[in-house]
N, C-alpha and C positions, 0 to 999 in steps of 0.2 A: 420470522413469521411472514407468510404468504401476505399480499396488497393486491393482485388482482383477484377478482371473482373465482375466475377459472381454478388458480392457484388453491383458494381458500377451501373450494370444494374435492380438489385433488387429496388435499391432506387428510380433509375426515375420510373419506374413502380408502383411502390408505390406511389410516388407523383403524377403521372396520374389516379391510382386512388384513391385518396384522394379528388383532384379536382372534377372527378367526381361524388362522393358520395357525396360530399359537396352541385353540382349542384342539384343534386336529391334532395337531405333533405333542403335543399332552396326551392324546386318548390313544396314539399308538405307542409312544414309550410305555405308557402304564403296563398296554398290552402283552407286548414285550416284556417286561418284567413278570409279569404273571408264569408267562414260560420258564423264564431264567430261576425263577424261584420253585417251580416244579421239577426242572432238573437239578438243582442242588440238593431237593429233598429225596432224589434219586424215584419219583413219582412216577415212572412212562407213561402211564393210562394218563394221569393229571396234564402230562406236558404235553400229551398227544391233543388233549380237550382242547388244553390254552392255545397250543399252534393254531387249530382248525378254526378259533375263534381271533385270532392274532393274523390271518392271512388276508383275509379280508380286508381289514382294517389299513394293513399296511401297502394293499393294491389300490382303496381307494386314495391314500396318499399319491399315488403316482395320478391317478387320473383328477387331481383340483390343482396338480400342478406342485407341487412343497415339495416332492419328491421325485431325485432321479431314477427311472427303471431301473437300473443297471445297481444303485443302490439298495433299492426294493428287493431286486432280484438274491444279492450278496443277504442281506438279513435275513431273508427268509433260508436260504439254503445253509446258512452257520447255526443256525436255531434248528434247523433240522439235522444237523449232522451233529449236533450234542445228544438228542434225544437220543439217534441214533448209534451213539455211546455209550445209553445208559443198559 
């Protein structure tokens, strides 16, 4: 447990953004499964919906910082080349 001021205050901030990075990286996995679940039910209109609502989601990850581009980049292009299987 933190003893200087400075310290004490680093920590809740930290734990406030933990929580919300958490929330983020929860509201894009969910995203993401939305698709993943649209192409197993062999859906294309469905997967096509959930990607264009899934892309977003997953760029604004890159821009609050939780996520690597290059990452970003990789998920979205595998999630499209499934649909693009179906």
């Amino acid at each position: 447990m933190p003893n200087i001021k400075q310290a004490k205050k680093r920590a809740r901030q930290a734990e406030g953004s933990r929580q919300l990075n958490k929330h983020h990286r929860s509201k894009m996995r969910t995203s993401i499964k939305k698709v993943q679940a649209a192409i197993e039910e062999n859906n294309k209109d469905a997967a096509n919906a959930a990607f264009k609502d899934a892309c977003p989601v997953i760029d604004s990850m890159v821009n609050k910082g939780i996520l690597h581009k290059n990452n970003a980049a990789r998920k979205k292009q595998r999630l499209n080349g499934h649909i693009k299987a179906l």
